[in-house]
C-alpha positions in Angstrom: -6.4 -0.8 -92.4 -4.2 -0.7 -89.8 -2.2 -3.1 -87.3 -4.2 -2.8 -84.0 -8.0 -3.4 -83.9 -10.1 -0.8 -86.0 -12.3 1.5 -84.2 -15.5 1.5 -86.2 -18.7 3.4 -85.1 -22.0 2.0 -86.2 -25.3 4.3 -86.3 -28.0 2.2 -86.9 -31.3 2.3 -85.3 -32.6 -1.0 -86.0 -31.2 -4.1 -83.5 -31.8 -6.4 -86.0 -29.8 -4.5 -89.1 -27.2 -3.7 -86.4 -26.4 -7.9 -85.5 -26.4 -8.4 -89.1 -23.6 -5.9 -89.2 -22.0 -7.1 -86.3 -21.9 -10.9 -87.9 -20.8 -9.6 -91.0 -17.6 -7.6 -89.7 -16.6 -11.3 -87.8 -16.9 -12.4 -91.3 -14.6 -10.7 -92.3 -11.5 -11.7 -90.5 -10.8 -8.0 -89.5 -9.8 -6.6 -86.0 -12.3 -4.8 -85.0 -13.8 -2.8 -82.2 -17.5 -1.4 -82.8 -19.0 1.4 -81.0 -22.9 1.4 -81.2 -25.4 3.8 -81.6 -29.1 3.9 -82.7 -29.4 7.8 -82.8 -27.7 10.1 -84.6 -27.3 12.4 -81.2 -25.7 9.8 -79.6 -23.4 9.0 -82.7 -22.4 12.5 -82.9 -21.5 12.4 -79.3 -19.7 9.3 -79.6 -17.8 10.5 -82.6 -16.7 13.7 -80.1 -15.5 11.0 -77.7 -13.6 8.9 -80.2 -12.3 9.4 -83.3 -13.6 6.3 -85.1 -11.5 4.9 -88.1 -14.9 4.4 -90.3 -18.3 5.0 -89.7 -21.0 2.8 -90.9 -24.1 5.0 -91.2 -27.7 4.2 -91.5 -29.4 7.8 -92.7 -32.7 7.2 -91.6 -32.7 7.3 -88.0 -35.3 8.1 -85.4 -34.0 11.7 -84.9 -32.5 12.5 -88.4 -33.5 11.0 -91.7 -32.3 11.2 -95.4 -29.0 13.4 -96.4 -29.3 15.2 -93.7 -28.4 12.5 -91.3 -25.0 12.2 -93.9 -24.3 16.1 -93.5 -24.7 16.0 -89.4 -21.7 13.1 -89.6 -19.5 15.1 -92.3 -19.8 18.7 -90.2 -18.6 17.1 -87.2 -16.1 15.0 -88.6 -15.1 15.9 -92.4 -12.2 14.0 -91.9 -13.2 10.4 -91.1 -14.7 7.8 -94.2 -18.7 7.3 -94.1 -19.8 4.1 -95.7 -23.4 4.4 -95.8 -25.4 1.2 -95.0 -28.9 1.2 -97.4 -32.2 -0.2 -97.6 -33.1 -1.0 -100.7 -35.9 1.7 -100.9 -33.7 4.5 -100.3 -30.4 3.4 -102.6 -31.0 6.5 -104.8 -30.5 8.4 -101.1 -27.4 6.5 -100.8 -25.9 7.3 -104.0 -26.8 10.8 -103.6 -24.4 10.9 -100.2 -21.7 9.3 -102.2 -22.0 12.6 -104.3 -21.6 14.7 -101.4 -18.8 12.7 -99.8 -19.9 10.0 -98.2 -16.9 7.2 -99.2 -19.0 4.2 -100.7 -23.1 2.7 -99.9 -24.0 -0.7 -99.1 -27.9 -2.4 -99.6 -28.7 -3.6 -95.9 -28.9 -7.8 -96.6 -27.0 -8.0 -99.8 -23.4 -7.4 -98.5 -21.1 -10.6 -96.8 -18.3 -10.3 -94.4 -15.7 -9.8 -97.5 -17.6 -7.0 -99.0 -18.0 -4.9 -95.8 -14.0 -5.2 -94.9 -13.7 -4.4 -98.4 -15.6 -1.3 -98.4 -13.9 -0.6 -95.1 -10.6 -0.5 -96.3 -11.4 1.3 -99.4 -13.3 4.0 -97.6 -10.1 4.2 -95.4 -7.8 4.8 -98.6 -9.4 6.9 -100.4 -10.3 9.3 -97.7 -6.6 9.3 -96.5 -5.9 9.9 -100.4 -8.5 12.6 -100.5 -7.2 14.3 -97.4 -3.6 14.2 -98.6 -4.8 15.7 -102.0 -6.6 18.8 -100.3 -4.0 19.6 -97.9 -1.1 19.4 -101.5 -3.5 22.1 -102.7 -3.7 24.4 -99.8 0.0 24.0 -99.9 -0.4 25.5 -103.4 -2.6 27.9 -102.8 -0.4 29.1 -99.6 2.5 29.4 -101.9 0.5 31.1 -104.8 -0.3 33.6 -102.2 3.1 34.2 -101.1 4.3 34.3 -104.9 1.1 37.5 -105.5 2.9 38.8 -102.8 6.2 39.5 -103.8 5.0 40.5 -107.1 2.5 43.0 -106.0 5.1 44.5 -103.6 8.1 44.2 -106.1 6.2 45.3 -109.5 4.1 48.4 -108.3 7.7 50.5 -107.0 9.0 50.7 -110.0 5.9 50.6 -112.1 4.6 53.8 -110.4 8.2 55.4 -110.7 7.7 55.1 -114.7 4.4 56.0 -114.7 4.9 58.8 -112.8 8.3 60.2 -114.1 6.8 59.6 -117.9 3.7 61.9 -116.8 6.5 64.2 -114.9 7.8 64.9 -118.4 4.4 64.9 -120.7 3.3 67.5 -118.3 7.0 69.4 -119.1 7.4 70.6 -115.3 10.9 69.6 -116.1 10.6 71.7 -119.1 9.5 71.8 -122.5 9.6 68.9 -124.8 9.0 68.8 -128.8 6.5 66.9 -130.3 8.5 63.8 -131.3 10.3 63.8 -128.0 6.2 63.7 -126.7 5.1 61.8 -129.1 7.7 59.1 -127.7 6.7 59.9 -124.2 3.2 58.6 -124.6 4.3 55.8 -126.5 5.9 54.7 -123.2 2.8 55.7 -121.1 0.9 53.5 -122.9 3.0 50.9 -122.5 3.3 51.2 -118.8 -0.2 51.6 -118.3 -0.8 48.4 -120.6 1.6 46.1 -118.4 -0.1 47.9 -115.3 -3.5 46.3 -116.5 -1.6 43.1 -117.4 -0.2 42.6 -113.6 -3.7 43.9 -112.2 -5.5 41.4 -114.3 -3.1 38.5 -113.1 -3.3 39.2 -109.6 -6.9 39.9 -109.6 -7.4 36.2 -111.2 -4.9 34.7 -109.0 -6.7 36.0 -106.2 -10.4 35.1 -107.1 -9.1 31.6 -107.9 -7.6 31.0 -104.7 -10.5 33.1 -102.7 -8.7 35.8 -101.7 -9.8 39.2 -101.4 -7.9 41.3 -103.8 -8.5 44.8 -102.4 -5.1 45.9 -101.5 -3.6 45.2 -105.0 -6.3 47.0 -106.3 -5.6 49.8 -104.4 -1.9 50.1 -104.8 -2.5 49.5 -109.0 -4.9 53.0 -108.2 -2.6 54.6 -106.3 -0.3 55.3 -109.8 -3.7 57.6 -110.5 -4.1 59.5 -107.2 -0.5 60.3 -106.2 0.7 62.2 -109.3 0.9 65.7 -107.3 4.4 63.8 -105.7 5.6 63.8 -108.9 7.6 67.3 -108.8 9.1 66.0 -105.8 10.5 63.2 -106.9 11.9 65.0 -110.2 13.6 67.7 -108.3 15.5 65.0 -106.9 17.4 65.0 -109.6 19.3 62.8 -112.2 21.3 61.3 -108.4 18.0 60.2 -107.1 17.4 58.9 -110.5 20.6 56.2 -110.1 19.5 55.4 -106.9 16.1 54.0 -108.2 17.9 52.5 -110.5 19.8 50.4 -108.1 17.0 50.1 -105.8 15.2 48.4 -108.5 17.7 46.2 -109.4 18.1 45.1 -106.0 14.2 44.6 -106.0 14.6 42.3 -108.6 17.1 40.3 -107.4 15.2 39.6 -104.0 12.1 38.5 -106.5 14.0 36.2 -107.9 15.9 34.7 -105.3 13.0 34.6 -102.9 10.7 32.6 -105.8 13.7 30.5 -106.3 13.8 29.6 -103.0 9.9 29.0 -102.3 10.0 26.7 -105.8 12.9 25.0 -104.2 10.7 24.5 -100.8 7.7 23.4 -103.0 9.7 20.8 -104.5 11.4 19.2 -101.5 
């Protein structure tokens, strides 16, 4: 587990259960050093103390009893491995804190020296493994969020210039149009409002899937519908204006795609 001697913190009311223990962990070969309690108040203040390496827990104690006692030790220290020490009238208990994290369950009596170290050490492992695996997807998640980002803020620009010039035309304030000519035109504003859905959609199930609130791309994916009366400005502009957006996009998406080039790249190392 580790090449100095192995905190371990014992909650376990009865003196008698609690030698047995003791015996059991010089069974085992292992360098150890035990930390006692027989409540779980004075557990949780010994765990505040010290960080133990495991914690052999007995969940029905004289202040705490049944999964409860399990959820107390997990609140105040999700981090560190719980093996749970059963009776044998209570191993469906046991199991039950297995499901909720506890790290394995032993039945009080029918364990030796080499089955506790074992159960030490694997509680050890897989909680390091389990701790390593949840911070990998935070990572993720962190870099999923920073990916919504840039699209959100590099897709609605240019999005809303379409959406808006298109309408610009369909509503001929930069004159008239004939009817193929308009006929084309909505052809396009279907199309722009069909990828608009597309991204919304996408971001909206990115977000929910990684818990975050997805108000603001919401907002800006509306905004295409409340900011048309801008449009006669921006067509006024004129055809110069026109290349300037042009470029401005193109520099947009070469800033996408070297910045999520560059956060893959990160991810990978």
């Amino acid at each position: 587990m580790s090449n100095g001697p192995t905190h371990v913190l014992l909650i376990e009311d009865n003196q008698g259960d609690a030698d047995l223990v003791r015996l059991r962990l010089v069974e085992s070969a292992s360098d150890v050093e035990v930390s006692y309690a027989d409540r779980l108040s004075t557990g949780l203040a010994a765990l505040a103390a010290k960080s133990p390496a495991v914690v052999l827990l007995d969940l029905n104690l004289p202040d705490s009893r049944g999964a409860d006692t399990f959820r107390e030790v997990l609140d105040r220290a999700p981090r560190v491995p719980v093996v749970v020490l059963s009776g044998r009238d209570d191993e469906e208990l046991a199991i039950t804190a297995i499901h909720h994290g506890a790290q394995d369950y032993l039945v009080k009596g029918q364990f030796d020296g080499q089955q506790l170290g074992r159960a030490m050490r694997y509680a050890v492992e897989r909680k390091a493994l389990q701790t390593a695996l949840d911070m990998n997807r935070s990572q993720q998640l962190q870099f999923g969020d920073q990916f919504l980002s840039h699209i959100s803020h590099e897709l609605d620009a240019p999005l809303i210039c379409a959406h808006q010039s298109v309408t610009v035309l369909l509503d001929e304030l930069a004159g008239l149009i004939a009817s193929e000519q308009r006929d084309h035109l909505e052809t396009i504003l279907r199309s722009v409002n069909q990828l608009r859905d597309v991204i919304g959609d996408l971001i909206e199930t990115a977000c929910s899937k990684s818990g975050n609130a997805s108000n603001g791309t919401g907002a800006r994916i509306r905004a295409m519908d409340s900011t048309h009366s801008v449009n006669i400005r921006y067509w006024r502009e004129g055809m110069e204006h026109s290349r300037e957006g042009a470029a401005q996009y193109q520099r947009r998406k070469d800033r996408l795609r070297e910045s999520v080039a560059g956060q893959l790249a990160e991810t990978d190392s």
